[in-house]
N, CA, C and O of each residue as an XYZ file, in Angstrom:
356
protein
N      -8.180      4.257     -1.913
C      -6.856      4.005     -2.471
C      -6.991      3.076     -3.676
O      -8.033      2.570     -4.092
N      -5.519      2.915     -4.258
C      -5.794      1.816     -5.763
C      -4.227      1.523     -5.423
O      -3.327      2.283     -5.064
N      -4.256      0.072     -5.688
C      -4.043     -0.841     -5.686
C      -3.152     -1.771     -7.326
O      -3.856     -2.054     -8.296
N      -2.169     -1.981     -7.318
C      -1.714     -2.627     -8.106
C      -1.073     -3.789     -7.470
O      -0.940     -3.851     -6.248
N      -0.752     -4.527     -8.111
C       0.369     -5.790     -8.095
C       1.223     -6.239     -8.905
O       1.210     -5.972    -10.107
N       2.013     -6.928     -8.375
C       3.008     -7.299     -9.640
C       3.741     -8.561     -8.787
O       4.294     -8.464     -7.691
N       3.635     -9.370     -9.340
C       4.467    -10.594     -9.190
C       5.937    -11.380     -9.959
O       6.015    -11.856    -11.091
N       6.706    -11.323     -9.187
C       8.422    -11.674    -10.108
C       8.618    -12.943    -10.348
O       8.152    -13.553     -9.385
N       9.006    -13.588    -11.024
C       9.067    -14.675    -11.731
C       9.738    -15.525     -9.875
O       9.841    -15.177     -8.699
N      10.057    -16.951    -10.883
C      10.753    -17.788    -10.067
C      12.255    -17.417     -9.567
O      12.788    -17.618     -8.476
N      12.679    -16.892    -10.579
C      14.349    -16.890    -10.597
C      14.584    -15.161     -9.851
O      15.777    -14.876     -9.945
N      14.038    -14.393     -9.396
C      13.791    -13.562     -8.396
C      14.496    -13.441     -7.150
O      14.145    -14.390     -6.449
N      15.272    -12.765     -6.586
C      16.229    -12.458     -5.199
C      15.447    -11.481     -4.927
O      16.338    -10.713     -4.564
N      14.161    -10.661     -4.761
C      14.448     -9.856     -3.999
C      14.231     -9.467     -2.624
O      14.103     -8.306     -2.234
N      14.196    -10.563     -1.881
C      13.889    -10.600     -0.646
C      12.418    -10.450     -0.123
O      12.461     -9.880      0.967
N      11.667    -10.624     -0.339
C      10.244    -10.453     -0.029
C       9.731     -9.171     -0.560
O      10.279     -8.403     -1.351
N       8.482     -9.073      0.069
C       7.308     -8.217     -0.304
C       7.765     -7.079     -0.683
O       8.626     -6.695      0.109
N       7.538     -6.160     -1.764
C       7.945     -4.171     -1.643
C       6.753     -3.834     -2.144
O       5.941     -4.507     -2.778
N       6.729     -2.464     -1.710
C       5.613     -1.373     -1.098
C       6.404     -0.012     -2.194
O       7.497      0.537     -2.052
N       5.537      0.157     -3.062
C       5.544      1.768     -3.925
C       4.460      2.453     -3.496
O       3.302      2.048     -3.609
N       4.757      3.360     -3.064
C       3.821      5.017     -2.644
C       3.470      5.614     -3.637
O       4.289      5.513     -4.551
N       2.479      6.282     -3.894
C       2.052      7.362     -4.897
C       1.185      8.202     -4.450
O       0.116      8.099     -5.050
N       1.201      9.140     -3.494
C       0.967     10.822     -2.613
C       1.451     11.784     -3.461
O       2.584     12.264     -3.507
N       0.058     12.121     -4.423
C       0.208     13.347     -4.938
C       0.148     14.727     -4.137
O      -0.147     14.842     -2.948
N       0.481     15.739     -5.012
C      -0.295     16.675     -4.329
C      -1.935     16.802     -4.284
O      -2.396     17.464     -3.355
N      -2.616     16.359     -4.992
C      -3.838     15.859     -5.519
C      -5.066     15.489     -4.028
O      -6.241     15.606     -3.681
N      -3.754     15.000     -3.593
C      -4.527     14.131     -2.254
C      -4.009     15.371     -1.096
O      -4.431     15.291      0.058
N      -3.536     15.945     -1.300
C      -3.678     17.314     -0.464
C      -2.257     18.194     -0.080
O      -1.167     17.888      0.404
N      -2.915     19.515     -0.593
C      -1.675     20.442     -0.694
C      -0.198     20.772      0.198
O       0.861     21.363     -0.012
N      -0.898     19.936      1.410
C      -0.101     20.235      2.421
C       0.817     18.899      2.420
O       0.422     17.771      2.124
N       1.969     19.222      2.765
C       3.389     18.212      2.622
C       2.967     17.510      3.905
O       3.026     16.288      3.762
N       2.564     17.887      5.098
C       2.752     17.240      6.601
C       1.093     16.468      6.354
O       0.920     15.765      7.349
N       0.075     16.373      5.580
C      -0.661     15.947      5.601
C       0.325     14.457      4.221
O       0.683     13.285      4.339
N       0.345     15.111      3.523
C       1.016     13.720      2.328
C       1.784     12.914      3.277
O       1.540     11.707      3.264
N       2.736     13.380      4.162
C       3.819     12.124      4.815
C       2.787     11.122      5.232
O       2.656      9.978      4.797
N       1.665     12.086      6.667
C       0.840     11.191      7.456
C       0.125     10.105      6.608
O       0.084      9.016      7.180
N      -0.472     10.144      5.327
C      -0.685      9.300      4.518
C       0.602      8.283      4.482
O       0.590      7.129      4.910
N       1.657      8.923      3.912
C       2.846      7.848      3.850
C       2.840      6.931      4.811
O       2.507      5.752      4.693
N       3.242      7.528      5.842
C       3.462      6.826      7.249
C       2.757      5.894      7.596
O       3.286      4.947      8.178
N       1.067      5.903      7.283
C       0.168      5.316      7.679
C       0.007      3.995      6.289
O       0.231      2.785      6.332
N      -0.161      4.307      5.887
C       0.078      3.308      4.547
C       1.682      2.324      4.533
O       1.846      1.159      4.172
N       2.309      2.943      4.866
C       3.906      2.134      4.881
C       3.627      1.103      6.419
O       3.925     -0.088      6.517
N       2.952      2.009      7.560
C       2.687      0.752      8.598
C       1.486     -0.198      8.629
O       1.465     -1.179      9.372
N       0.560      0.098      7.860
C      -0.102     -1.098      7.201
C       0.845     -2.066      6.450
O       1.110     -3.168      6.928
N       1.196     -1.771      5.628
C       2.090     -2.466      4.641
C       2.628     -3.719      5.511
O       2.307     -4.907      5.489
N       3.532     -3.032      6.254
C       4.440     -3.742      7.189
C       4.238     -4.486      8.291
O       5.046     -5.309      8.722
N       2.785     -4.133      8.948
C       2.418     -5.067      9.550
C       1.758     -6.455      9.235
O       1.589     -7.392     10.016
N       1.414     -6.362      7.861
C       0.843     -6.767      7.151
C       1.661     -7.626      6.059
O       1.208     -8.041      4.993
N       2.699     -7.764      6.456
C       3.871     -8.146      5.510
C       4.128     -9.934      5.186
O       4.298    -10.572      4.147
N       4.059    -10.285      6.536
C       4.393    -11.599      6.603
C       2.454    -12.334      5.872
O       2.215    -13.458      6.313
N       1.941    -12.068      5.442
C       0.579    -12.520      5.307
C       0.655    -11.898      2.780
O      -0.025    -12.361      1.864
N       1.129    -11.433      2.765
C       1.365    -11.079      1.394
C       2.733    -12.282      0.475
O       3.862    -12.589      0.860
N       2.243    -12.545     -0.352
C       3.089    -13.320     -1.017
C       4.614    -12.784     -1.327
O       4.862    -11.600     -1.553
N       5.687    -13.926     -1.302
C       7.066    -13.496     -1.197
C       7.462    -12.675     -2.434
O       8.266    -11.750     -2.543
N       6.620    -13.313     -3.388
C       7.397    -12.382     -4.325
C       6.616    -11.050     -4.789
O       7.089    -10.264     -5.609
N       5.575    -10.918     -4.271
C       4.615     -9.453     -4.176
C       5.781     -8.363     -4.667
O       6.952     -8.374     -4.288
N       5.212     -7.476     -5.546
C       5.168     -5.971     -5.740
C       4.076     -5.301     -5.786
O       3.339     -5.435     -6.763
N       3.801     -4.594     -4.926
C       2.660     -4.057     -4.285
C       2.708     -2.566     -4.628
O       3.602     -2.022     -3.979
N       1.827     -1.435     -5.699
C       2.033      0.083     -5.572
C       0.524      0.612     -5.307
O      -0.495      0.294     -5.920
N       0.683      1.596     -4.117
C      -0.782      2.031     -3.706
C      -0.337      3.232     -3.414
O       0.565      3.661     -2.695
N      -1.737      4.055     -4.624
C      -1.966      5.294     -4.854
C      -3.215      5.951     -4.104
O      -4.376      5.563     -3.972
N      -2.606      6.977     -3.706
C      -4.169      7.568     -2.573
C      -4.586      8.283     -3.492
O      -4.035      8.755     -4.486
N      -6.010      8.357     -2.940
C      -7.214      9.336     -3.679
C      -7.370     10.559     -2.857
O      -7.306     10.537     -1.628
N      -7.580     11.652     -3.577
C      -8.227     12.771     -2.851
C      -9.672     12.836     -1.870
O     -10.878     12.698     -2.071
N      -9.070     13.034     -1.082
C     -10.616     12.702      0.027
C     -10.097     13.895      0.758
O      -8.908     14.199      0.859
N     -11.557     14.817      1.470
C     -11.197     15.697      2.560
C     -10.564     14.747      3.607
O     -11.093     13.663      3.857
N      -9.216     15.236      4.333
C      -8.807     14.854      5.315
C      -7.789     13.348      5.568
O      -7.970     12.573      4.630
N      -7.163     13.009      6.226
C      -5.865     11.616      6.112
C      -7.357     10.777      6.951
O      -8.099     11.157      7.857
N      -7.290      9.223      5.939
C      -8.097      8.401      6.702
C      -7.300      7.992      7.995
O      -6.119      8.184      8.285
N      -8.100      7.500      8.534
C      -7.333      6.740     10.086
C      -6.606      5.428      9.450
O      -6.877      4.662      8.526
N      -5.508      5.549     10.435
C      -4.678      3.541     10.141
C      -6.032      2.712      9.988
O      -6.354      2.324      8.865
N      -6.515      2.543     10.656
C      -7.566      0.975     10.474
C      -8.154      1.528      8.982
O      -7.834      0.931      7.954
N      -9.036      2.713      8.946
C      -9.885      2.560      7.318
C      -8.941      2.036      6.479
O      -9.158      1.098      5.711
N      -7.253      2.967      6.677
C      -6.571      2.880      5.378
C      -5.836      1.377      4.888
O      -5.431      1.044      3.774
N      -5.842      0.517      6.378
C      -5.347     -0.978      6.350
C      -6.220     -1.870      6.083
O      -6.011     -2.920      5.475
N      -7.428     -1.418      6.612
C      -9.077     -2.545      6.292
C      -8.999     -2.290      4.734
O      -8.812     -3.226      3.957
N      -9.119     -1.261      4.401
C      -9.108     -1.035      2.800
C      -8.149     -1.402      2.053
O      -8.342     -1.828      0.914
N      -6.884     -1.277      2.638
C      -5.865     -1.842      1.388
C      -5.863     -3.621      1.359
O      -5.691     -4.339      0.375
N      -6.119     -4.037      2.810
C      -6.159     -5.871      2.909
C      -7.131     -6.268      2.154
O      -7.111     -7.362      1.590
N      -8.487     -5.083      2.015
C      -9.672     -5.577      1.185
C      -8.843     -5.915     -0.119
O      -8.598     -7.023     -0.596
N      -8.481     -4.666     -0.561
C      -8.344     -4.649     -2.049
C      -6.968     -5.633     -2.563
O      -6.965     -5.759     -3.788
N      -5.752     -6.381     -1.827
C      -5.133     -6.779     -1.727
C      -5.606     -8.471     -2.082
O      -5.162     -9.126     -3.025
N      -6.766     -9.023     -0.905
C      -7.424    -10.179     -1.008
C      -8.058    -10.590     -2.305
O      -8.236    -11.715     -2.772
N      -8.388     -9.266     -2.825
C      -9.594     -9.305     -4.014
C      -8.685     -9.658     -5.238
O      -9.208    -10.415     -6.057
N      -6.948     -9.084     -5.595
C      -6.435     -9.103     -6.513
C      -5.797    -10.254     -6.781
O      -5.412    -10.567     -7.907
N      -5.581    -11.300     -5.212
C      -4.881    -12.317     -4.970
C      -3.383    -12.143     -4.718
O      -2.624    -13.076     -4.983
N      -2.913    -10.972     -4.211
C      -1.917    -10.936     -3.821
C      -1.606    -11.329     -2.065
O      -0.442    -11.076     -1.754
N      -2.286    -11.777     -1.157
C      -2.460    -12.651     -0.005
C      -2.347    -14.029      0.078
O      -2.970    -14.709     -0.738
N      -1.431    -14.736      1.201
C      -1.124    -15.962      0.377
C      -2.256    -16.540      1.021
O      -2.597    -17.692      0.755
């Protein structure tokens, strides 16, 4: 996956952390395979929520790989890449 951030100034309402998706068709033709990505990526996100900075904007784009990774690869991997950018408080 890839990984962006974005951080909102001081003067900012928007209630904590948000999460942008980007599931091409790219990452696989089939619609019921793209959600399971969604799904699995949105409950990383969220479990993972209270540990990400308040004013985080967070957008993660999947890569084409044979097959949907499992929750743990796709959460070990996004916390990796998350820690590395400094978006973890």
């Amino acid at each position: 996956i890839r990984v962006w951030f974005y951080e909102e100034g001081p003067g900012s309402r928007h209630g904590g952390p948000k999460l942008g998706l980007l599931v091409s068709k790219k990452t696989d033709r089939r619609a019921v395979k793209r959600n399971q990505w969604k799904r699995r990526l949105r409950e990383a996100f969220r479990s993972n929520r209270a540990r990400l900075k308040a004013s985080a904007m967070v957008v993660v784009k999947s890569k084409s790989v044979s097959g949907v990774p499992t929750y743990r690869q796709l959460e070990t991997e996004m916390l990796e890449l998350l820690s590395r950018i400094g978006a973890l408080k």
